[in-house]
C-alpha positions in Angstrom: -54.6 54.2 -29.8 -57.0 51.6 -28.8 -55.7 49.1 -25.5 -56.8 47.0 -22.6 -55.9 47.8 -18.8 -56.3 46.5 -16.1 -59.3 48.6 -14.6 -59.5 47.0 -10.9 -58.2 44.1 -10.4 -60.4 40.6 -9.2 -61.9 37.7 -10.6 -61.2 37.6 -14.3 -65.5 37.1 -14.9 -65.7 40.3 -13.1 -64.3 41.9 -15.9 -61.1 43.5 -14.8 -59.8 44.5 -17.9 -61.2 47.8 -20.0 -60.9 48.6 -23.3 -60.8 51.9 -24.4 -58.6 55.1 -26.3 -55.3 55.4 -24.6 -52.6 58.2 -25.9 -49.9 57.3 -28.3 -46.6 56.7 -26.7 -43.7 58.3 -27.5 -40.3 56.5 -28.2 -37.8 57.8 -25.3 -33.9 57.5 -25.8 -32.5 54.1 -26.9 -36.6 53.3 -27.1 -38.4 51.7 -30.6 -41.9 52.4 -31.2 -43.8 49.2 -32.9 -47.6 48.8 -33.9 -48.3 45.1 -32.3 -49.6 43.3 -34.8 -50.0 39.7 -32.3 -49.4 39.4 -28.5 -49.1 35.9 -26.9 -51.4 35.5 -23.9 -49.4 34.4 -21.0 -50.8 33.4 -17.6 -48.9 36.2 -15.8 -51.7 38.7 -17.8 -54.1 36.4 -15.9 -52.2 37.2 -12.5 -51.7 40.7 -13.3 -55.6 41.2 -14.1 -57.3 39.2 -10.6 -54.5 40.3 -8.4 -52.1 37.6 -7.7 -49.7 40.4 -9.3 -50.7 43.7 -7.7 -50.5 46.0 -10.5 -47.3 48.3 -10.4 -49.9 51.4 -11.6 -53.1 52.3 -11.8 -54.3 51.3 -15.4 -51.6 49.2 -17.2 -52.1 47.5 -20.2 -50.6 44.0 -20.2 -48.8 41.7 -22.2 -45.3 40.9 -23.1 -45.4 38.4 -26.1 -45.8 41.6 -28.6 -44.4 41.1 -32.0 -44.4 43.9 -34.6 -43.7 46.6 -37.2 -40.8 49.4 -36.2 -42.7 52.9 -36.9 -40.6 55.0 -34.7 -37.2 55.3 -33.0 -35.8 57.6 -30.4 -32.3 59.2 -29.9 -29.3 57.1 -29.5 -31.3 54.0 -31.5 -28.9 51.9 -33.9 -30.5 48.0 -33.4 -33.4 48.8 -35.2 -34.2 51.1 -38.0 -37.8 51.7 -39.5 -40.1 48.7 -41.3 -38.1 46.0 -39.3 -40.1 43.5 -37.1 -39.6 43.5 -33.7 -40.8 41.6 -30.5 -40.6 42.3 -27.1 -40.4 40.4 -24.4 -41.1 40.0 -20.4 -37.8 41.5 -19.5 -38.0 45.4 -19.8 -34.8 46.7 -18.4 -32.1 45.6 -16.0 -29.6 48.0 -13.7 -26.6 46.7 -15.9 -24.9 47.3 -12.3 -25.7 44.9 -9.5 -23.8 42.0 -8.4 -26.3 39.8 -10.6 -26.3 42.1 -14.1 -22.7 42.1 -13.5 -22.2 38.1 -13.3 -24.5 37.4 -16.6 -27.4 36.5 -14.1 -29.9 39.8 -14.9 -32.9 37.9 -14.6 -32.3 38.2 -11.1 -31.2 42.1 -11.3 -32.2 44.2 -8.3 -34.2 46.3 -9.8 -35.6 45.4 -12.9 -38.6 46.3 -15.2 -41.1 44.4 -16.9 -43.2 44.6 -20.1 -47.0 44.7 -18.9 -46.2 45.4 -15.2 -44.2 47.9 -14.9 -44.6 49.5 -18.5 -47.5 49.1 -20.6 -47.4 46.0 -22.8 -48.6 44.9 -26.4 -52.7 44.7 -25.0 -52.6 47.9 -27.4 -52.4 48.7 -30.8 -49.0 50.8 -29.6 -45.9 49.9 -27.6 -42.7 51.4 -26.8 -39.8 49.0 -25.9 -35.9 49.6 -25.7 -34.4 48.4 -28.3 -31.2 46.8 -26.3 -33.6 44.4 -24.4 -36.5 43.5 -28.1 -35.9 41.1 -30.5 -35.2 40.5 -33.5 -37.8 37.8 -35.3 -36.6 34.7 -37.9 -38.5 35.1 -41.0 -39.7 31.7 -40.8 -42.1 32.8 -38.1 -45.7 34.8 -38.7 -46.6 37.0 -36.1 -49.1 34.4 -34.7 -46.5 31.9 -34.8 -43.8 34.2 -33.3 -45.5 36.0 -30.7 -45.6 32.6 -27.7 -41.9 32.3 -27.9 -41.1 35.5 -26.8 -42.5 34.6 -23.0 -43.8 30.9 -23.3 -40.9 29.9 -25.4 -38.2 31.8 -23.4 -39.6 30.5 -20.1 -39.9 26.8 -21.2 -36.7 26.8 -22.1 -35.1 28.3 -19.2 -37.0 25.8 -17.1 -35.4 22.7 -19.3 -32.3 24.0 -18.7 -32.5 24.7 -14.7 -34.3 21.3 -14.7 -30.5 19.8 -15.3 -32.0 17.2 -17.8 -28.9 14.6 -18.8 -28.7 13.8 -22.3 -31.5 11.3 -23.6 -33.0 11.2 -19.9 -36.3 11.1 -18.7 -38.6 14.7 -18.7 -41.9 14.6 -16.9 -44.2 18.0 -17.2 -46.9 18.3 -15.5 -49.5 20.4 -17.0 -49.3 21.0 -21.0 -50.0 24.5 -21.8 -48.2 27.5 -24.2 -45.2 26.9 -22.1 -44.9 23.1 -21.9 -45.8 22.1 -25.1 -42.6 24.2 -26.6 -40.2 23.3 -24.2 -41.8 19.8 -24.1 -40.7 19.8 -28.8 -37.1 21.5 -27.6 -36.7 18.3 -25.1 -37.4 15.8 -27.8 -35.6 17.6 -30.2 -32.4 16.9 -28.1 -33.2 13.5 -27.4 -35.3 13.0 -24.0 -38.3 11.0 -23.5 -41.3 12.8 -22.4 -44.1 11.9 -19.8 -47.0 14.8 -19.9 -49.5 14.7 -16.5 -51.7 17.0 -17.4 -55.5 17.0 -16.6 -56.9 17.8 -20.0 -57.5 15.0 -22.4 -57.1 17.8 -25.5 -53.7 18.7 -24.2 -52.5 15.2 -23.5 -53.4 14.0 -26.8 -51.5 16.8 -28.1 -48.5 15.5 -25.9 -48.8 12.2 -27.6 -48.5 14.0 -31.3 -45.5 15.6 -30.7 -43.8 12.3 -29.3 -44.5 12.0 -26.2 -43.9 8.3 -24.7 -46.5 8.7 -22.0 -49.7 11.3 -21.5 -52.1 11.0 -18.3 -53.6 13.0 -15.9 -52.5 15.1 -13.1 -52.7 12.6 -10.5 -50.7 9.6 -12.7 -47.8 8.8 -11.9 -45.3 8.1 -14.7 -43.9 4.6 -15.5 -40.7 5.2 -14.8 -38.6 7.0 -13.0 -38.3 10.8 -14.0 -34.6 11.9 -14.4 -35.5 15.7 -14.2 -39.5 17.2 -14.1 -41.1 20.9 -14.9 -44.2 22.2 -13.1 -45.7 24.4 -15.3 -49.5 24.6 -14.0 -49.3 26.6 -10.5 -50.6 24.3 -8.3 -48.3 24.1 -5.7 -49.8 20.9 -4.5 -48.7 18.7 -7.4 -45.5 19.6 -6.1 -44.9 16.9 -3.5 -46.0 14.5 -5.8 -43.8 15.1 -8.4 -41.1 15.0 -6.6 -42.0 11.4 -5.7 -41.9 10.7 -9.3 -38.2 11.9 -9.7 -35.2 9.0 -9.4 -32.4 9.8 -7.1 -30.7 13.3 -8.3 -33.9 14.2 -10.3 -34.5 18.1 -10.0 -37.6 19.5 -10.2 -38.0 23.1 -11.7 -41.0 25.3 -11.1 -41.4 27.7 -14.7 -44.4 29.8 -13.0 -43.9 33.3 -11.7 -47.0 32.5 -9.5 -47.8 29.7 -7.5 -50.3 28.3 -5.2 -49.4 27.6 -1.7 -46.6 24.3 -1.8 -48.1 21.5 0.9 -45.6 20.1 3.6 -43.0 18.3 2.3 -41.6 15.1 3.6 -37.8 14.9 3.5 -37.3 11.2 2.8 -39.8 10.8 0.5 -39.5 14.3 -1.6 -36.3 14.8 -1.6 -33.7 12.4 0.3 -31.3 10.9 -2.0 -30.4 14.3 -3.7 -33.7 15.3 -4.9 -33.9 19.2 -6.0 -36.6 21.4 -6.2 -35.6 25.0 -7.8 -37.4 28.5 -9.3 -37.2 29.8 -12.4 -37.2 33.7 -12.4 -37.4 35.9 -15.2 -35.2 35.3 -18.2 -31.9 37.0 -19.9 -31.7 38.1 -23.1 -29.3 35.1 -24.1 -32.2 32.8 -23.2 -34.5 34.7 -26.2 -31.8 34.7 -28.7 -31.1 30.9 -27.7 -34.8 30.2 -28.1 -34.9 32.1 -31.3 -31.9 30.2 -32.6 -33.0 26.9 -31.7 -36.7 27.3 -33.1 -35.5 28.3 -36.1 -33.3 25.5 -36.2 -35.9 22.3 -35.4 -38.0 23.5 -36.7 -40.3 24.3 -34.0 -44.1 23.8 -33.9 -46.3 26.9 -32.5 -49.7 25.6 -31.6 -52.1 29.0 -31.6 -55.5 29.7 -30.8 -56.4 33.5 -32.1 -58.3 35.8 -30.8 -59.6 38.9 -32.2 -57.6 41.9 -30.5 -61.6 42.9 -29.6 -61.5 39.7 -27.1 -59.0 40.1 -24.7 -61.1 39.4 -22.0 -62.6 36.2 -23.5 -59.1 34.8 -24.4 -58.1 35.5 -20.2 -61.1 33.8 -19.3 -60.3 30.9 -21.6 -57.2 30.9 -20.4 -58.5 30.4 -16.7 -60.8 28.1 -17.4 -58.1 25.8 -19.7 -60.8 25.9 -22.7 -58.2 25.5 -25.0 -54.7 24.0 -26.1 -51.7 25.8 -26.8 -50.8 29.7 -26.7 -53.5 32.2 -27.5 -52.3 34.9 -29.4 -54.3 38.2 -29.9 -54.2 39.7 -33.2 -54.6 43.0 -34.3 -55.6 42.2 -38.2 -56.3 38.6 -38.7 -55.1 39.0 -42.3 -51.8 39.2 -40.6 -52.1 35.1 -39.8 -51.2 34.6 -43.9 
């Protein structure tokens, strides 16, 4: 099968990634085989490629937004049978045993696995996934359309909900990516006013399209008080300022997996008065089928920029550079966007 790995990683023009002939996988038990016709491109590919994410093997093939056609199924598969569509997501495996799998929390199991980092993702014509932990896709979705909710989508909207937003209150976002601008439609959607910092103009008049009351740049500060904010550029030195922008109570929630280093804070004016500032790891599988469920129910608007399965490495370097707005999405067949 043709793929892209991650060669050695370093700057992403240095050319990290290779693409070349890899074997076919082989389905292994409770394991679906699916020919990845789109794969999101997520900024953990760009981590995973210069290094912030050491590469768990020599060689691996990112990606984890891989939506496709079932070809093949191992023993002990029921989910999914043959000709179904199928996406897979950043959550591989869990233990199903720890004191975390065992209290509902397994995105914060012990000893986890993850599509493009530990296994080889959808960079590749090929990809095997288990089928207890893929998904299945709405058929209001293209693959185009489908493929940024499976990492973007699920992440944004675990970060809404661990930013404890009250009903109708006040979301800031700061930055306005894949991410942000689906979690920023699922916040309107429920009835919150939105303020996007964010330091492209492109990205901020998209901000304003969807609904937002307020777009500016990075350094603004809102008009009003913030009732709860998401940080989903990872620049940890925007943090102490949004915190400044949250009213008493306001939480804060960081959606990246990677972040630069967070300055010192200052307790009475970051976060006295009940201020929070909280992670967001990883996902569950209830946050996909949530996502998928409420997508299908707004509904909600994918904005993609495709990219020729050929130009992996272009759509990472856009991706570093922010030369574009919304989720890039590699696709294998580009009749597959109709």
């Amino acid at each position: 099968m043709r793929a892209w790995w991650v060669e050695t990683p370093g700057p992403i023009a240095s050319g990290p990634l290779r693409r070349g002939e890899r074997p076919d996988p082989s389905p292994g038990t409770g394991e679906i085989l699916i020919s990845v016709h789109a794969c999101g491109v997520c900024r953990t590919d760009l981590h995973l490629a210069e290094g912030d994410l050491p590469p768990r093997a020599v060689g691996r093939i990112p990606g984890h937004e891989a939506v496709g056609e079932v070809i093949g199924t191992g023993p002990q598969c029921s989910r999914f049978r043959v000709g179904e569509r199928a996406g897979a997501a950043w959550l591989a495996r869990t233990c199903g045993s720890c004191r975390f799998c065992r209290r509902a929390a397994e995105n914060l199991c012990l000893s986890p696995a993850f599509n493009g980092w530990d296994k080889d993702g959808g960079y590749a014509e090929l990809m095997t996934v288990h089928e207890d932990y893929a998904y299945r896709i709405p058929e209001g979705f293209r693959d185009e359309q489908a493929a940024p909710l499976l990492c973007s989508g699920i992440i944004g909207y675990r970060a809404l909900r661990r930013a404890n937003l009250p009903p109708g209150g006040r979301l800031g976002i700061y930055g306005f990516g894949g991410s942000a601008h689906l979690a920023a439609q699922m916040a309107l959607y429920e009835g919150a006013s939105l303020y996007v910092m964010t330091r492209s103009v492109a990205a901020q008049r998209l901000a304003l399209e969807l609904g937002a009351t307020f777009a500016g740049g990075t350094e603004d500060r809102p008009p009003v008080p913030l009732d709860a904010a998401i940080l989903f550029a990872p620049a940890g030195e925007v943090v102490p300022q949004a915190l400044r922008a949250l009213d008493r109570g306001g939480t804060l929630a960081i959606a990246g997996i990677h972040l630069s280093d967070i300055p010192a804070l200052n307790y009475e004016t970051d976060l006295f008065q009940e201020r929070q500032l909280r992670s967001v790891t990883a996902n569950t599988r209830a946050d996909g089928e949530e996502v998928f469920d409420l997508a299908a129910r707004m509904p909600l608007h994918v904005t993609t920029v495709p990219y020729p399965f050929e130009e992996a490495d272009r759509a990472l370097l856009d991706l570093s550079t922010d030369s574009f707005t919304g989720a890039a999405v590699l696709l294998r067949d580009a009749a597959r966007r109709d």
